[in-house]
C-alpha positions in Angstrom: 48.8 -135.2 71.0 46.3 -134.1 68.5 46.3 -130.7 70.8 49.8 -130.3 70.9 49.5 -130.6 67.0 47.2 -127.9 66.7 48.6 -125.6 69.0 52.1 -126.5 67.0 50.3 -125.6 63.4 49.0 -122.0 64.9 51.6 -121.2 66.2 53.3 -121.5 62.5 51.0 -119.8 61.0 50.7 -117.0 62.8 54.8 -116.5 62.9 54.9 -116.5 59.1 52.1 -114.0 58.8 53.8 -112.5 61.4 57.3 -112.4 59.4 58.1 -109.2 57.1 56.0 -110.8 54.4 53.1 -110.1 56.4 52.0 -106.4 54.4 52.4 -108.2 51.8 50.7 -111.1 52.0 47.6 -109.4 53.5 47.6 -106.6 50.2 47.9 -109.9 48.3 44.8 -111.1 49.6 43.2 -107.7 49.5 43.7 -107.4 46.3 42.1 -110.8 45.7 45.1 -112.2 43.7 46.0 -115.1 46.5 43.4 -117.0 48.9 44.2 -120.3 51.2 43.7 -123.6 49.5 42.4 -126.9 50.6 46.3 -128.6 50.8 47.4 -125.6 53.8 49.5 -123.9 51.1 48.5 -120.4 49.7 47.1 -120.3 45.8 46.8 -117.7 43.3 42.8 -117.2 42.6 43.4 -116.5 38.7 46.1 -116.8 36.4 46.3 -113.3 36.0 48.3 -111.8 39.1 51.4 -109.8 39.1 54.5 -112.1 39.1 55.2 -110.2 42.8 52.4 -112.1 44.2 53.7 -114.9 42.5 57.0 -115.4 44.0 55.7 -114.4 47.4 53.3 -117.4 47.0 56.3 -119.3 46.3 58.4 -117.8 49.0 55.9 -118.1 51.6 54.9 -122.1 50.9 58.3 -123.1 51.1 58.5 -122.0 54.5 54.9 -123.5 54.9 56.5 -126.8 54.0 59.3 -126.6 55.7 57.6 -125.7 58.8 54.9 -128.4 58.3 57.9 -131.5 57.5 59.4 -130.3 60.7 55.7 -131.0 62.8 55.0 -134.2 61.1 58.3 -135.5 61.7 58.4 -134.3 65.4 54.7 -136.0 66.0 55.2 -138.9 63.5 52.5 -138.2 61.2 52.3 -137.9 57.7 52.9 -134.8 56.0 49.7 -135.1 54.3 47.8 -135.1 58.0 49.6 -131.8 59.5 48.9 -129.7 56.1 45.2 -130.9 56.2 45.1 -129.3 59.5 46.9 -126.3 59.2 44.2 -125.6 56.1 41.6 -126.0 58.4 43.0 -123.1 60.9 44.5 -121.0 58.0 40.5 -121.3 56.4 39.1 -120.6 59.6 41.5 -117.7 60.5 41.0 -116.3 56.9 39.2 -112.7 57.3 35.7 -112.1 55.5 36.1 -110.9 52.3 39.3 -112.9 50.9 39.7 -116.0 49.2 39.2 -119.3 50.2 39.6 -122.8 48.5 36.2 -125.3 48.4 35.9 -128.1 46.7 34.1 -126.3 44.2 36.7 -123.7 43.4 37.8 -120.6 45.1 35.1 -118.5 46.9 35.3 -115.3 49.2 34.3 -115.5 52.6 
């Protein structure tokens, strides 16, 4: 199950970096302005970015949720469980040089 789980999780993850958000997300994290946190949801490094990269923060973790409600329910685990794991993959997919969430704050790569 666990496998089926996983394979469910990339496979989200690389349709909505796939989706027509995808430029954008990937300037965003060239830029340095957004990074992928701890909780499988994308953050905003510093307080300071453009209010673009804001809403397509927004924009792109309510399909993150959506997407991750959707597994849990379908393997009957708790939310909490599939979004730990799709951090995992989105941290280990991230490329060198962009942002990543550690416990001790956001670091590059």
């Amino acid at each position: 199950m666990r496998t089926l789980l996983n394979g469910a999780i990339a496979a989200v993850l690389i349709s909505l970096a796939s989706m027509a958000f995808a430029l954008d997300i990937s300037e965003a994290k060239n830029r340095g302005w957004v990074g992928e946190q701890l909780d499988g949801y994308l953050g905003l490094v510093n307080s300071s970015v453009p209010a673009g990269a804001r809403k397509l923060v927004a924009d792109i973790n309510q399909q993150r949720r959506a997407s991750y409600q959707s597994i849990a329910q379908k393997n009957q685990l708790p939310l909490a469980t599939v979004e730990q794991l799709a951090a995992k993959k989105a941290i280990e997919k991230t490329e060198r040089g962009h942002f990543v969430q550690t416990a001790a704050g956001w670091t590059r790569k």
